[in-house]
N, C-alpha and C positions, 0 to 999 in steps of 0.2 A: 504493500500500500504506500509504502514511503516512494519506492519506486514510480509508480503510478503518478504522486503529487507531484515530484519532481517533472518529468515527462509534463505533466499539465503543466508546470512553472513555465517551461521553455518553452512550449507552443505557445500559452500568452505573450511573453516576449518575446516572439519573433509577432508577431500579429500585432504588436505594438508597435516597433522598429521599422514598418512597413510604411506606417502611417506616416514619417516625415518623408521629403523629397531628398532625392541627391543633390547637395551644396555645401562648396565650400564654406559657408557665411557659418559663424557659429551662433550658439544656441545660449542664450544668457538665460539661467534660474536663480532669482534671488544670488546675485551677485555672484555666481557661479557662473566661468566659460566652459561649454562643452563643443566637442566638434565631431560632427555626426560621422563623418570620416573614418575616425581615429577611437574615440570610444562611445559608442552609443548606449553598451551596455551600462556605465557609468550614466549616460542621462537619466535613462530607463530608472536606474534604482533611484535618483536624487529626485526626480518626480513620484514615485510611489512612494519615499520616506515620507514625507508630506501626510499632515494628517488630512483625512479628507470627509466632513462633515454632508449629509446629504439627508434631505426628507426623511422623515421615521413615522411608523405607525404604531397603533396600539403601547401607546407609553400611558400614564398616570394622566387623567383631564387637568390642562392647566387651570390654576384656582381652583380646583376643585368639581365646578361643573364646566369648563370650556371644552377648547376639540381636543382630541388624542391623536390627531396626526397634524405635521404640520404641513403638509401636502399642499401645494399651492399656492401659498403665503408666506413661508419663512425661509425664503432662499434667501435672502441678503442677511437675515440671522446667523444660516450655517454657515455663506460666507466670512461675515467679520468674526465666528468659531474659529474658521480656519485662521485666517492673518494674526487671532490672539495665541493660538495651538503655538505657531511656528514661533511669535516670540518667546514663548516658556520656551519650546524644544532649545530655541538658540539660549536661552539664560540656563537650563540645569543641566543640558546633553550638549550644546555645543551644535554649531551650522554644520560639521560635517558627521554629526549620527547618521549611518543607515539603518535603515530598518530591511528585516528580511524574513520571512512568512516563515511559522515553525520557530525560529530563533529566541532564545529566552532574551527578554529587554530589562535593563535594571530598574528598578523601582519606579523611578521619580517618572518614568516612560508613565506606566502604570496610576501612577498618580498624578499625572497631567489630563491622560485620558478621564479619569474620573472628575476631573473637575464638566467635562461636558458631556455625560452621560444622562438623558433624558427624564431626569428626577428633581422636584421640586428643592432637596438639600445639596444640589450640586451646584456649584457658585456658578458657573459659566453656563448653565441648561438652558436650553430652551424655555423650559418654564419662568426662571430667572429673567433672561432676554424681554420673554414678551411682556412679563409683570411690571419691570422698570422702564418698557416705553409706552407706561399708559401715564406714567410722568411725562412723555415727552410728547405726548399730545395723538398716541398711537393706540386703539384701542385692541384688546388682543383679536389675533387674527389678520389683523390688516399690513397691507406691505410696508415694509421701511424702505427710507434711503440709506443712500452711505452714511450722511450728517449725521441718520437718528442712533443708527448702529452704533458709531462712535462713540456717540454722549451714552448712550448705554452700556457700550464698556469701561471707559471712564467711570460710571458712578459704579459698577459690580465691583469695580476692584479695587474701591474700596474698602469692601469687607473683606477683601484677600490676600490675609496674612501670610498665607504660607510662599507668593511668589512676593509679595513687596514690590508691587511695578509701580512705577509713577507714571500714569497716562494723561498725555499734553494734546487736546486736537485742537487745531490753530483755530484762530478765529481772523473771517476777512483775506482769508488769502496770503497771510502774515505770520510767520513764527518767530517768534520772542526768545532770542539766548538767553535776556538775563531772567526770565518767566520760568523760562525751563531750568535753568541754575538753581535759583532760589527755591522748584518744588524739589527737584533733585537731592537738593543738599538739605532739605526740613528734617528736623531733628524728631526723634521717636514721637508718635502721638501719645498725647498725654502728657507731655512737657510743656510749659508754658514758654520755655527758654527762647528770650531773641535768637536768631540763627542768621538775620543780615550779611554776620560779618564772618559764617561759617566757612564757606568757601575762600578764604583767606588764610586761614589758619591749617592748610592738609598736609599732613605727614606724606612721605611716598609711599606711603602700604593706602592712600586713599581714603584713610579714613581722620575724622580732627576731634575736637574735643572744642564747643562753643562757651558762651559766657557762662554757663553756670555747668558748665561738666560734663552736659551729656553728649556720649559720643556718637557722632553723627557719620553715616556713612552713602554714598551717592547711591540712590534707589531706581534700580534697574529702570531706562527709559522706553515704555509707549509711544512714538510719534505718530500722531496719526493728522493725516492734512486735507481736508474734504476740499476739493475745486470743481470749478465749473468751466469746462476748457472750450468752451463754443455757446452757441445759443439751443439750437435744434439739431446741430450735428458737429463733432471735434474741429476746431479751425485747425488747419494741417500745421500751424506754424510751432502747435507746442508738441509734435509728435515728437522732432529728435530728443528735445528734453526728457518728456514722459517715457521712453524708452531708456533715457538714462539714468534714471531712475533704479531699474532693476541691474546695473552693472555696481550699484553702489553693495559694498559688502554690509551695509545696513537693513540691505531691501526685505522687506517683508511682503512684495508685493503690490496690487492695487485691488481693491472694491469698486466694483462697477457693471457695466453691461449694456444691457437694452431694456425699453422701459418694462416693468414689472418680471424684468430676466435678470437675476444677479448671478454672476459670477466670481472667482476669485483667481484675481490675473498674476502667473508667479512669474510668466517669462517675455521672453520673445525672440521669434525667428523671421530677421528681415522684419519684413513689415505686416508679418504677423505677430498679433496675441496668444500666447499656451494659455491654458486658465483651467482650471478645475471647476468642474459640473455642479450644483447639488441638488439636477432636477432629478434622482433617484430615489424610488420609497422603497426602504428597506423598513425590513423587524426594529425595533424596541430591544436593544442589550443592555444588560445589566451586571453590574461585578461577581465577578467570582465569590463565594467565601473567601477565598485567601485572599481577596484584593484584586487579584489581576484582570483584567478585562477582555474576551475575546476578540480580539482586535484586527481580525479580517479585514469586515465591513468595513473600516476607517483608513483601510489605505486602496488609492485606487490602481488597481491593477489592471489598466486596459487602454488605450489608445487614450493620448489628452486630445483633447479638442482646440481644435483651432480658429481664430475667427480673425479678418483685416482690421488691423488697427481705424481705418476712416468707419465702419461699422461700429466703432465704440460708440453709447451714449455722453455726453458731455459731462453727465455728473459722474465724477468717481473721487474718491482715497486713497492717498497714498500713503500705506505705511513703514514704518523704519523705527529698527531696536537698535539700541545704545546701552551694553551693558555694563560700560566703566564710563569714563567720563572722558577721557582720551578717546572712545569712538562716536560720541558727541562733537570733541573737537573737531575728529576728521570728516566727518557727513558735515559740517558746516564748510570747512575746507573747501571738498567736494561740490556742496552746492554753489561757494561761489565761484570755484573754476568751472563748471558745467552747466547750470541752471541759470544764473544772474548773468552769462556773460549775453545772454539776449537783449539787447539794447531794449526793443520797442514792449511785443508781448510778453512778458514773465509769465510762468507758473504761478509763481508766487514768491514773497518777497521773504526775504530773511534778512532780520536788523536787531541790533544789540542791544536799545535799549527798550524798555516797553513805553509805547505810543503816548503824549502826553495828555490827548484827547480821548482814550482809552479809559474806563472804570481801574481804579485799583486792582493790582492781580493779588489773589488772595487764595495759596495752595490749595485744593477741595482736600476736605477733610471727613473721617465717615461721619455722618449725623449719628445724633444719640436715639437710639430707639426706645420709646418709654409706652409701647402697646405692645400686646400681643397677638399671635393670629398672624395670616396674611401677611 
């Protein structure tokens, strides 16, 4: 039987490897070069590592009496699933884990997956997702954009302790270094302690000690950037940028698609899009007793799909992790050798100080829950 799976392994992967054309031109995934030429079986696994989030059925009713599948509505949920999955993978495994079907994965694999396993105590669930955007003006059921996904990652992870991200989505078109500093470097919650003048004071192990003691350490970065790159169809002028995007070793990809079609964009070939599906409805999985997760369904194993970049919708997200504060420095580097050197249309802008016509920036903090229930 082992025999057997193997045997299946390979004929998927050759039925996969078919799907791209012969070209020289390489193949960029999330800040990865590959050349279909030279190693394609290396692409093949860097796209199936990828966790890959997709329609589910017969899970627990969200809130209690809502739907149990989310079939038809919550593709852009399992998308920005996806883009949060690969930041964790990159903060506790590292951008070059593979994953590989049968293979034991060490824990923290295991316990990334459980954070979006389709159960109301799962910090990243579906249920989660649609609960926190009826704050954002989304009632359950009904499609998100990129923007809303965002703000609703943003506030989930708040309550989650155990990864400590600090998720920043720009507002206006504009992202704020010293915004991003100052939540970066905010000192444990629950201290009251100034932290202004914390990023002043860092030892080289990266971590300082602020005015009143507590030691403060840069908390793994979220960037996520929602734009609007056209009116009713991409203006061509921001393609090479958006494209360069995914050559950054920050890339987490883009959120986007076609209207009420999300996708989740990890590469590009020429002046194509790769992007992972999540119009599939699959079963309801649930953990193991031991913890572990069966974790098939979650990686896609089958031809990516491809679509012409001028085909994108205008609305998308781009996002990018920064796990020290040195690959903060270098994506800003980057974006202004790559991104700003467009004279006329920019992507979007990136400036040191925050805007003085701007509200006060004020790190989110989790709110205090004083009900119970729901």
């Amino acid at each position: 039987s082992v025999l057997s799976r193997y045997e299946n392994q390979i004929t998927i992967l050759s039925d996969y490897l078919e799907e791209f054309p012969e070209t020289d031109e390489p193949v960029w995934i999330l800040g990865r070069q590959h050349h279909l030429n030279t190693d394609k079986s290396k692409l093949l696994l860097d796209i199936s590592a990828r966790l890959w989030f997709t329609y589910r059925r017969k899970f627990s009713p969200i809130g209690g009496t809502g739907p149990s599948s989310d079939a038809g509505w919550g593709c852009m949920l399992r998308c920005g699933q996806m883009m949060l999955a690969q930041a964790l993978i990159c903060r506790h495994l590292g951008r070059d884990w593979q994953w590989e079907k049968h293979k034991k994965q060490p824990e923290e694999y295991h316990r990334i997956l459980r954070c979006f396993l389709d159960r109301k105590d799962c910090c990243y669930s579906i249920h989660q997702m649609a609960q926190m955007g009826v704050g954002e003006g989304k009632s359950i059921g009904e499609w998100f954009g990129p923007n809303t996904v965002a703000q609703v990652l943003k506030k989930l992870a708040l309550f989650d302790e155990w990864n400590s991200l600090a998720v920043y989505v720009s507002m206006d078109n504009t992202v704020v270094i010293e915004d991003i500093k100052k939540m970066c470097w905010s000192p444990p919650q629950g201290s009251s302690a100034a932290h202004s003048s914390a990023h002043l004071h860092r030892s080289t192990l990266g971590r300082t000690k602020n005015a009143a003691g507590f030691c403060t350490a840069w908390k793994p970065l979220l960037l996520i950037i929602p734009l609007r790159l056209g009116i009713n169809h991409i203006n061509p002028v921001y393609i090479d940028a958006f494209k360069e995007c995914f050559k950054m070793p920050q890339s987490l990809g883009a959120l986007g698609g076609k209207p009420n079609n999300a996708y989740y964009f990890i590469g590009f070939l020429g002046n194509e899009l790769i992007y992972l599906d999540p119009h599939t409805t699959q079963s309801f999985v649930d953990s193991e007793e031991n913890g572990t997760v069966d974790d098939e369904s979650f990686h896609c194993q089958q031809a990516p799909h491809r679509m012409k970049i001028m085909n994108l919708d205008p609305s998308v997200a781009l996002g990018f992790f920064c796990k020290e504060e040195c690959d903060f420095d270098n994506w800003c580097s980057l974006v202004q050798k790559e991104i700003l050197k467009q004279r006329s249309l920019r992507m979007f802008e990136l400036v040191q100080k925050h805007p003085p016509h701007w509200p006060p920036f004020v790190p989110p903090a989790k709110p205090e829950v004083t009900t119970t229930g729901a």
